[in-house]
C-alpha positions, 0 to 999 in steps of 0.5 A: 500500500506505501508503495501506491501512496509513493507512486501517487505523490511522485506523479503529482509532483510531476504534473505540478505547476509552481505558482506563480506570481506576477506584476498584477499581484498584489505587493507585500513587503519582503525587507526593511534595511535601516541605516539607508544613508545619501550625503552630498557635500559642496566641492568647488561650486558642484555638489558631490555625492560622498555617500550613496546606498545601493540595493542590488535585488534577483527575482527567482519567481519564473516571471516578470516582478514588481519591486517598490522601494519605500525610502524614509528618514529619521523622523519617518518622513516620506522621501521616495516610493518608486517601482520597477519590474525586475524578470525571472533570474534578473538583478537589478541595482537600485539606489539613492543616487549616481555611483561609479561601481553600479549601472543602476536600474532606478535612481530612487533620487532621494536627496540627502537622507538618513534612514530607512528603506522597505521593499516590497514585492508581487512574489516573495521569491526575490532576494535582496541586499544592501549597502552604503557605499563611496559612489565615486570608488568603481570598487563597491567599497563600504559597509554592508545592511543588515536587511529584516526579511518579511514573508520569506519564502516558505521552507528557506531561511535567511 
């Protein structure tokens, strides 16, 4: 009788379909980074950015996603909230501004900021990072975020 339980569920699992998510799903949030951080300082008559942060993101879902990313300050004010499409087994870069190591996808054109990050998406099968970074250094040199993962993807672990 196992024998027919093991032949059943292997057939099932055969002919089973992931489910997939897709831009017109509704968003939940994935990550919250604190410490997301843009500066810029005068030089010679032309503002010069000396700190930016850079969210690098790879959707695993099997079709095209949503991303939003919900940038606040310290005191909670609003700063950006901007989307993009990211497909199957793409990575995309994202960031508060212009930097020399990253082509990025969306400019989230934050100005200067210090705070807080939340990233929410149509599929929880996205994986994400984060960090501040010198913008003007082509080596990605900085400081790594500790991203808080929400509604992970069931049986993984961040």
């Amino acid at each position: 009788m196992k024998t027919i339980h093991w032949i059943v569920a292997t057939a099932a699992f055969v002919f089973a379909e992931p489910v997939q998510a897709g831009i017109n799903d509704p968003e939940v949030i994935i990550y919250r980074f604190p410490g997301v951080r843009h500066e810029t300082i005068q030089s010679t008559g032309s503002p010069q950015q000396i700190i930016a942060t850079i969210f690098l993101c790879t959707n695993f879902s099997g079709v095209t996603e949503t991303l939003r990313f919900v940038t606040r300050r310290n005191d909670g004010a609003l700063t950006t909230n901007l989307t993009t499409n990211i497909a199957h087994l793409a990575t995309v870069a994202v960031g508060t501004g212009a930097n020399a190591a990253y082509t990025l996808q969306l400019d989230l054109v934050t100005g200067v900021v210090q705070g807080t990050t939340a990233l929410a998406a149509t599929s929880t099968n996205i994986i994400c990072t984060a960090m501040t970074i010198d913008p003007a250094n082509t080596k990605p040199v900085g400081v790594a975020l500790r991203g808080i993962r929400f509604s992970p993807v069931p049986g993984s672990q961040e």
